[in-house]
N, C-alpha and C positions, 0 to 999 in steps of 0.2 A: 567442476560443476557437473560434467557428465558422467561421473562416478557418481553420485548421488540420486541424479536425475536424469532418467532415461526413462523413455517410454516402455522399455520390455521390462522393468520394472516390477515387482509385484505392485500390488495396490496398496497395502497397506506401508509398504517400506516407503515407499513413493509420499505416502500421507503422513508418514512417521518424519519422515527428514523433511519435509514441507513445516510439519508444527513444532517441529524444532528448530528452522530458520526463525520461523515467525515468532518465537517464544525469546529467543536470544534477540531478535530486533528490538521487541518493542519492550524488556528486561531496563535498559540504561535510558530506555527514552522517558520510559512511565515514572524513576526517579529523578530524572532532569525535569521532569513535567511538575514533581509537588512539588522540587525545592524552589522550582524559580514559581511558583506561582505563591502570593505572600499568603500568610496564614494558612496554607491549606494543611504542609506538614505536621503542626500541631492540630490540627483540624481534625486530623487521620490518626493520630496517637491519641485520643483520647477514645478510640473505638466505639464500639454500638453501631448507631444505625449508619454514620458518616461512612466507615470506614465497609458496613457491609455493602450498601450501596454503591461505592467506589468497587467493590470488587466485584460485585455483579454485574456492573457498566462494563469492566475488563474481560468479564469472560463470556458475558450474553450479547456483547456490542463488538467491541474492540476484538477480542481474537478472532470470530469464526469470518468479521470483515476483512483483518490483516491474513488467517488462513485462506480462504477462499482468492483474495488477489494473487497471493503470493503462487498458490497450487494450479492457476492458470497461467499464470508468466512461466512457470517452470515446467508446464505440459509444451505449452509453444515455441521454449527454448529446444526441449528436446526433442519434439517431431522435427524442429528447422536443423539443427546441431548432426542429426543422424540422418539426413541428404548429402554430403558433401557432394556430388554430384548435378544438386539444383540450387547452383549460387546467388540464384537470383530469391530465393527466399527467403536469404538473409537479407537482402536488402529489403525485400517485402518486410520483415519483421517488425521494424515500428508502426508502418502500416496497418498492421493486423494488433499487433501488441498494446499500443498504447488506447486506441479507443475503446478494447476489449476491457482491459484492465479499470477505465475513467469509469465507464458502465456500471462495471459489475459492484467497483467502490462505491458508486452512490446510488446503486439500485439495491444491495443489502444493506448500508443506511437505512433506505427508508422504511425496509421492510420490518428490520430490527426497529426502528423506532416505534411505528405503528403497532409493535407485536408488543412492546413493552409498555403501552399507552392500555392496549387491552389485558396485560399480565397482570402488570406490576401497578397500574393506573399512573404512571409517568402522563407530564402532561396535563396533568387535570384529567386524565381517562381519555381524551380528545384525542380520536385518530387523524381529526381532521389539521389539531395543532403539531399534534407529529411533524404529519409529512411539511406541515406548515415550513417547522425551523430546522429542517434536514437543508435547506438550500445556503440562509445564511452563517451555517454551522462550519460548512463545508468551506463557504467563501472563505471564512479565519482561519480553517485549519493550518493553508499554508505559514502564516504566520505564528505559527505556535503557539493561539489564543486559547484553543480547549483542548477539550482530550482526543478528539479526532486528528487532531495534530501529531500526535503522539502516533495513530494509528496509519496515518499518512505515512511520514518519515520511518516508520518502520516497513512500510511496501518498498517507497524507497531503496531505503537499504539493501534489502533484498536484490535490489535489481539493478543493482549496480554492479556484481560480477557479472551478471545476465550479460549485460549490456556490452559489456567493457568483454567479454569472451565475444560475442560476436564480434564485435567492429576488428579485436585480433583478426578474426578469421575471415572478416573481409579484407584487411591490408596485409592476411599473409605475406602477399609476394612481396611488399614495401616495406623496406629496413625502416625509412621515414615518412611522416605526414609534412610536408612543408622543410621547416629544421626539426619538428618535434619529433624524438625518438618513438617509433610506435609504441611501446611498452609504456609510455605516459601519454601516450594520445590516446588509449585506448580507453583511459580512465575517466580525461577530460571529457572526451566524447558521448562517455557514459555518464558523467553529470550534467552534460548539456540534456541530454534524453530525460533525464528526471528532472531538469527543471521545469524541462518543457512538458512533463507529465502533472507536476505542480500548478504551472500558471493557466496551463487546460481546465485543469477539473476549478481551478479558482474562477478562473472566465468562465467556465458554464455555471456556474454557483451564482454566480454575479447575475448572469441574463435570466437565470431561473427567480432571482428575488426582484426581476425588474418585470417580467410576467405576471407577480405575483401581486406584485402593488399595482 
């Protein structure tokens, strides 16, 4: 990971291998996403407006929200990664990483929605219905109900070597966690971290439509 992402980085390399994580994430999830949802497949094979508007949602919605999370988990990997000297800010890192990350997910959300309510007239043209169903949308995503699910699980993904490299490099010195060989605890731990990034952004989704009503 720190081959790719480092802060002395140029900018553009740095933005180039960010949109190519995020491009291969969300690649197998956007085809696991038509086939299991019924009809849509042939829905999208018969082209026109279905299939344009499907692809417009992918790249005016879904990428610059799965770029943009991804390009900040991976700025804060590598300013933490390149102290080894202040070890305490690996363990800062969920601290700082996860609530940055819940943010910024459903703060381009809404922006992209609202933008697309005045573009494209999504919405009924309603900015106001926009930001309306940016909350309950969010709440499903964990569940792989819509397409932001898609766009979830692809941050995800992402950030699960993040994750699974750091917690390595905090039990360095530890052959084992418990009896678990660190080289699989490092993994598990990094799926404990995106769960817990999941049922986060699902519980404030949740308190956001309880606000709402």
């Amino acid at each position: 990971m720190e081959r790719y992402f480092s802060s002395s980085s140029p900018g553009f390399e740095f933005a180039r291998n960010t949109l190519i994580v995020s491009l291969l994430g969300m690649a197998p999830l956007l085809v696991l996403y038509v086939f299991l949802t019924p009809g849509f497949a042939a829905h999208l094979a018969t082209g026109g407006p279905a299939l344009s508007r499907f692809m417009r949602q992918i790249i005016t919605n879904g990428l610059p929200v799965v770029f943009a999370v991804n390009y900040i988990g991976f700025f804060v990997f590598a300013i933490i990664v390149e102290r080894p000297n202040r070890p305490h800010l690996r363990q800062l890192m969920f601290a700082i990483d996860l609530p940055l990350r819940i943010t910024v997910f459903v703060f381009i959300h809404a922006i992209i929605y609202v933008l697309s309510a005045d573009w494209f007239g999504s919405f009924g043209g309603s900015k106001s219905t926009a930001l309306g169903v940016v909350a309950p949308t969010l709440a499903r995503s964990a569940l792989f109900e819509n397409i932001s699910g898609v766009y979830l699980y692809a941050v995800l993904l992402a950030s699960l070597p993040i994750y699974a490299a750091i917690f390595e490099k905090t039990f360095h010195r530890r052959s084992f966690i418990g009896r678990i060989p660190i080289s699989l605890a490092r993994w598990l731990l990094a799926l404990i971290a995106c769960s817990t990034f999941a049922l986060i952004l699902t519980g404030l989704a949740t308190l956001i439509m309880w606000y709402q009503d």
